[in-house]
Steps between C-alpha positions, in 0.01 A plus 500: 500500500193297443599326282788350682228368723291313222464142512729283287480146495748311717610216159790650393665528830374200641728370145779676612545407834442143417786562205680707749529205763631233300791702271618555858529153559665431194739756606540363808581167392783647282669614803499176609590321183778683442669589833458872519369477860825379609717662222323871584416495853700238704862455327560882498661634813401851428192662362435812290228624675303828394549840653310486877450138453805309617345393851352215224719190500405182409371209730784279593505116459215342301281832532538663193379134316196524724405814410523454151271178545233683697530800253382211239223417735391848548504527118259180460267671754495832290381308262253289606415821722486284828587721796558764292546774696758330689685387235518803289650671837731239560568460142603838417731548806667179453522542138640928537752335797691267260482800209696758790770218615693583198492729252803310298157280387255812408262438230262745368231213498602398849421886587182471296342156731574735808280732389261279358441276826509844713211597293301174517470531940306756379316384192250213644530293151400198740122610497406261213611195376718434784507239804441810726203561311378130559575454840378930644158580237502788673804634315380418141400706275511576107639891539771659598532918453695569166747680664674172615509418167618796341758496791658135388507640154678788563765325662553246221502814272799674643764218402368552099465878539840514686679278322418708183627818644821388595573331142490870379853486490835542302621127555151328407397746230846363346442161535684444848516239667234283303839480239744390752296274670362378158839412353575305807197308530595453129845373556375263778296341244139582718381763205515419116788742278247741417510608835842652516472781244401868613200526293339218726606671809379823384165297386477421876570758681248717254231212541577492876488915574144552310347172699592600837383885405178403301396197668308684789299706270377222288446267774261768653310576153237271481544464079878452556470276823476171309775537248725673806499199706591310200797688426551500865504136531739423219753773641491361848559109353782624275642655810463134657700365219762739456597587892507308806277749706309213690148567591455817364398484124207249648398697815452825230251275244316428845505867613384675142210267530371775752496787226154295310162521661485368807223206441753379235569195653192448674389198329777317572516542844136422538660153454593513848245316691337698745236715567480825240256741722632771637455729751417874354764725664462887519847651373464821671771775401719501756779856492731335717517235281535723214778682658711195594464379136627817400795524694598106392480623101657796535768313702566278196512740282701739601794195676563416151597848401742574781804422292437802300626740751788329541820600267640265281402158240288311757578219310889594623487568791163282619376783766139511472512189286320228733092579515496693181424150236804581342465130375741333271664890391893401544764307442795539752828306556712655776857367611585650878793405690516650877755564716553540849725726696577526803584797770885422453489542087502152417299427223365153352257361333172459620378094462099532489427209386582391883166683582313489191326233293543524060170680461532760775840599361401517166244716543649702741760565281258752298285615829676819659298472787586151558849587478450711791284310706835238439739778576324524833443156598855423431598829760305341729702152465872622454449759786389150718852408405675836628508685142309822686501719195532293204489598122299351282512556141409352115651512163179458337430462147145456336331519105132552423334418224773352299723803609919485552578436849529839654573551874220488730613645847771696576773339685604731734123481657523323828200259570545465812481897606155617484253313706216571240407493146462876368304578221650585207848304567789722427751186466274338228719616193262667183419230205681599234337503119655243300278256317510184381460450062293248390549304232 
């Protein structure tokens, strides 16, 4: 325990948070640039909101813009470390309200700046080269207790640890769906030729299994650390190139900075003009502290695993998949067509595009649980309009990872009948095993 205690030098996280800050701007400002604020928050008449969550709606008129602009201010104060305090709070809870409003727009590295700006409230990275550190002396100093550090670290782990588990699997051992979605990058003329045979795939998915399982390890052996990041670095820019997955790739360079010593960077940041002193702080061991860090890690480590106790191909049915860095693992393309009937036996078909926008139908149309959460919001509307009991149902077909079209739900399964989602859904038909050949 004492050694969780021991004074590490405050560089490397200083580096982060300043790196931290201004991704999040960047991201910001492609909300803006490309009109997801009003695309994702303000055209949609309904929202898929998470399960105890749905009291979160988004702010009407020009509200959501003006969040989204402060959230970019909050960012720039982050990093700079002005009012720190306040804007990590503010940050995080303005940040983790936008994540809940939908989950039609989850992203595992959306997940992953939740947790990240939760742990910097309590992390003061703002205790050296920061304007807080200017303006209060008082807070400066050149320590913080390692087990701040080892606590970032850990976090940033779990996606590469994670993300290797969950590629120990039939589809990505086989080459599935690096080949599919290699052959159409291919055809859409983004990759070169050499791209669309299976022995690149397989290269991929091979290369991509042993990084995210061996990267940890390596990063934390000081002979391997070097070379590690390397490797790390050219994975996480290849990723860049190949898919559109925003700010990620260049958030996780930032983040595996944290695994080398923690003076690494401490040169350059002595570039920052100010005063270096600092004040010596006593990082007495603290068990509360210990215990609360505890029950955070074993909280993220045991979330991920939840889908295993659920029956089925999680990859099928998606229970269990959000918050388990199942990242970039499937391929699905789902046509559903719903229906509508009412108390009298009528029976027509069901126009959701009237309530929907493109992407929230799309990937509904592979979500279970959104088609239920639909199933129930559109109860609520047609019994508005006198239909007390109606019937709800979906002819629902779906592939995975290059897979035939095989059907998805059953169609006999009302949506509209049970008020909740039970776990393991009955009406979520079994995948069956038929595989794509590759060439």
């Amino acid at each position: 325990m004492d050694r969780l205690f021991r004074p590490a030098h405050i560089a490397s996280l200083a580096f982060f948070r300043i790196c931290f800050g201004f991704l999040l701007i960047y991201e910001v400002t492609r909300y803006f640039k490309y009109g997801w604020i009003k695309r994702n928050y303000i055209d949609p008449d309904y929202h898929f909101s998470y399960f105890g969550w749905d009291w979160i709606q988004p702010f009407g008129g020009n509200g959501m813009y003006c969040l989204f602009f402060v959230l970019g201010f909050l960012a720039f104060c982050i990093s700079i470390g002005f009012l720190y305090r306040i804007s990590t709070i503010l940050f995080f809870v303005g940040f983790t309200y936008i994540f809940l409003l939908d989950k039609t727009y989850y992203l595992n590295h959306f997940y992953l700046i939740s947790l990240i700006s939760f742990l910097l409230i309590v992390i003061p990275t703002h205790r050296q080269y920061s304007v807080d550190a200017k303006l209060f002396p008082s807070l400066r100093t050149d320590t913080l207790p390692n087990w701040m550090l080892y606590l970032l670290t850990f976090q940033i782990a779990i996606p590469y640890v994670y993300g290797g588990i969950a590629k120990i699997n039939r589809d990505w051992i086989r080459g599935e769906p690096m080949f599919t979605w290699f052959q159409s990058y291919v055809a859409d003329g983004h990759l070169p030729s050499i791209f669309a045979s299976s022995s690149t795939a397989l290269l991929f998915s091979y290369g991509g299994l042993l990084f995210d399982l061996l990267i940890v390890p390596a990063l934390l052996w000081r002979k391997t650390r070097l070379v590690a990041y390397i490797i790390a670095l050219c994975f996480h820019l290849m990723n860049a190139f190949i898919f559109n997955i925003g700010v990620f790739p260049w958030f996780m360079i930032v983040a595996t900075t944290l695994f080398f010593k923690p003076e690494w960077c401490k040169s350059l940041l002595n570039r920052i003009k100010s005063k270096r002193i600092g004040n010596k702080v006593n990082h007495k061991s603290n068990r509360v502290v210990i215990a609360l860090v505890a029950i955070y890690c074993l909280i993220q480590l045991l979330v991920p695993l939840r889908h295993f106790i659920i029956p089925g191909n999680v990859h099928w049915t998606e229970e269990g998949h959000r918050f388990s860095w199942h990242m970039k693992l499937r391929d699905k393309s789902a046509l559903s067509i719903y229906f509508i009937k009412d108390g009298n036996g009528r029976k027509e078909r069901l126009p959701i595009m009237n309530y929907l926008t493109n992407k929230q139908a799309l990937e509904m149309a592979s979500q279970p649980d959104m088609m239920h959460q639909f199933g129930q919001h559109m109860r609520a509307i047609y019994q508005q309009q006198g239909i007390s009991q109606p019937t709800i149902t979906v002819a629902s077909f779906c592939s995975l990872n290059g897979r035939s079209k095989q059907q998805f739900i059953d169609p006999e399964f009302n949506l509209a009948a049970e008020s909740q989602y039970t776990l393991p859904a009955s009406w979520i038909r079994p995948m069956l095993k038929d595989e794509k050949k590759k060439d």
